[in-house]
C-alpha positions, 0 to 999 in steps of 0.5 A: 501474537500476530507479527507486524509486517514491514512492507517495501512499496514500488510505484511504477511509472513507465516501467521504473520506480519513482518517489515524490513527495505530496503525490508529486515531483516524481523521481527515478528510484530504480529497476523494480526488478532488481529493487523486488529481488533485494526486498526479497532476500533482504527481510521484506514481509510482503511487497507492493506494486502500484503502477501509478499512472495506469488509471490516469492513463486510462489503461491496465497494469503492466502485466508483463513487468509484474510476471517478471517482479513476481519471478524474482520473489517468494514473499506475498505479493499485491498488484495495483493500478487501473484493475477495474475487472474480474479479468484484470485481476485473473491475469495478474494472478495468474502472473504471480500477485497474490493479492491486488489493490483496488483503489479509484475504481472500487469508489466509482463502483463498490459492487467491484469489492464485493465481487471480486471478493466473492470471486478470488476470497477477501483475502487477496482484495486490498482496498487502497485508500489515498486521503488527505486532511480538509478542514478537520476531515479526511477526504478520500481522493481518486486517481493518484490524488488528483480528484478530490471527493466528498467522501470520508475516509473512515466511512469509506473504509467501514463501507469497503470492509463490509462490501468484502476487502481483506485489509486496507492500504491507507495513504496519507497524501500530506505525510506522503515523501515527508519522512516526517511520521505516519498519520497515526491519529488517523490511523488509530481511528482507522483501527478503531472502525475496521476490523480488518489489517490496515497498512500504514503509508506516507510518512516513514522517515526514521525507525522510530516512525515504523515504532510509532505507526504500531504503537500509537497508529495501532497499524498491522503493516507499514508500507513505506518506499524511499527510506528503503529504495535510497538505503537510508534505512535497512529493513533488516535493521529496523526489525531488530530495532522494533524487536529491541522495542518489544513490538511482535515482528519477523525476523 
């Protein structure tokens, strides 16, 4: 049986962990540096770093930072934020992610999927998709929620799958820093049109919510950020909860 995975989420904006609600009303969270160690020896499956601002500010990730996070930890580890090239994502491997995160830049040029895909292998490609519900239909948007499109998340992830992403990391904006539960109509729907993981995001404010996002939004990972930062939940903690529940997960 294939174990779900509980995965920390560090949003980068100049150089510190922040949290908001919505995509808005950042808050400082922390030190990632210090944050990544603790996930680490703490339970933590995989870790994910998204340089929040780098697309909006037009540049490319932290490298530097990431080379430091990656130093601290031996679990998987995805990097995301303004990677647009075959040369962004060979330095930041070479700075210690295993995988990357693709997200405004993959919808402006899908090609982007599928060469990288066939560059660096499908399995270090996660394509993140940031949406949110419209009068009935979810609505990719780009550039940390800010420009909205036309496009529909669940034709967006079937056209990412099939262009070469390894997994999908799917935001849901409206349940984003609510901890009031994962969008897991959406996400059961989201399982039912890939074939490939989908972690879960937005929305994780109790253990149960990580027992629901498994069972009901049929997620292959939860990603979640300020229950862990703020320690209202231990990760270590919510696995022997889940596992009590009989839900496949590591200990």
């Amino acid at each position: 049986m294939i174990t779900k995975r509980i995965i920390p989420c560090l949003d980068i904006k100049d150089g510190r962990t922040v949290k908001g609600v919505n995509f808005l009303d950042l808050r400082d969270a922390g030190n990632p540096v210090e944050l990544a160690y603790n996930y680490s020896e703490n339970g933590a499956d995989e870790l994910v770093f998204l340089d929040i601002s780098a697309t909006e500010e037009r540049r490319k990730t932290l490298g530097n930072l990431v080379r430091e996070v990656a130093k601290e930890i031996n679990i998987p580890f995805t990097v995301g934020g303004g990677i647009s090239s075959l040369q962004d994502v060979e330095m930041l491997l070479k700075n210690g992610a295993d995988k990357v995160s693709i997200n405004s830049s993959a919808v402006k040029n899908p090609k982007l999927i599928s060469d990288l895909a066939l560059h660096f292998g499908s399995q270090c490609i996660v394509v993140a998709i940031d949406a949110k519900e419209i009068n009935g239909f979810w609505k990719v948007h780009l550039v940390g929620g800010k420009l909205s499109t036309d496009l529909d998340l669940f034709d967006w992830a079937k056209e990412a799958e099939n262009l070469g992403a390894g997994e999908i990391l799917f935001t849901s904006m409206d349940n984003d820093g609510t901890k009031n539960g994962f969008a897991n109509e959406a996400l059961r729907q989201l399982s039912q049109t890939v074939n490939v993981p989908i972690i879960a995001s937005g929305g994780a404010g109790k253990i149960s919510d990580f027992a629901d996002v498994f069972t009901i939004g049929m997620a292959d990972a939860a990603l979640a950020a300020s229950v862990f930062h703020f320690g209202e939940i231990k990760i270590m903690d919510l696995k022997r909860e889940l596992t009590q529940k009989n839900i496949a997960i590591r200990l």
